[in-house]
C-alpha positions as CSV (number, residue, x, y, z in Angstrom):
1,X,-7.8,-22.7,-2.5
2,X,-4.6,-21.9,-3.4
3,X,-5.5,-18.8,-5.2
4,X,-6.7,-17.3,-2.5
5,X,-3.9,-18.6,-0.6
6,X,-1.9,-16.5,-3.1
7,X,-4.3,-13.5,-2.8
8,X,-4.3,-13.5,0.9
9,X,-0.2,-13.1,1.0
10,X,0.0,-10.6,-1.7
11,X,-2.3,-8.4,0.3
12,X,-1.1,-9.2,3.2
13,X,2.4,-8.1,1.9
14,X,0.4,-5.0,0.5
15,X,-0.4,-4.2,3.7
16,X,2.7,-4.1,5.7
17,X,4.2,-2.5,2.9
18,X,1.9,0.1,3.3
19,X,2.6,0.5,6.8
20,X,5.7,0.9,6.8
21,X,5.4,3.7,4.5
22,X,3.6,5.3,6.7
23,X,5.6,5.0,9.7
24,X,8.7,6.1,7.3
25,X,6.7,9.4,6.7
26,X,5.3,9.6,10.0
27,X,9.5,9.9,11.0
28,X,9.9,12.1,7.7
29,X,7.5,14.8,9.1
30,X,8.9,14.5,12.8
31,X,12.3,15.2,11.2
């Protein structure tokens, strides 16, 4: 259970990280 505990917050990390990329280049092409 813990291991997927783990799992779950890396990806979850994975995935804001990922939007926030795109939202920086979203403002990067506005610019």
């Amino acid at each position: 259970m813990n291991y997927i505990k783990k799992m779950y917050k890396i990806l979850r990390k994975d995935e804001n990280n990922y939007v926030n990329i795109e939202k920086n280049s979203i403002k990067s092409s506005q610019l």
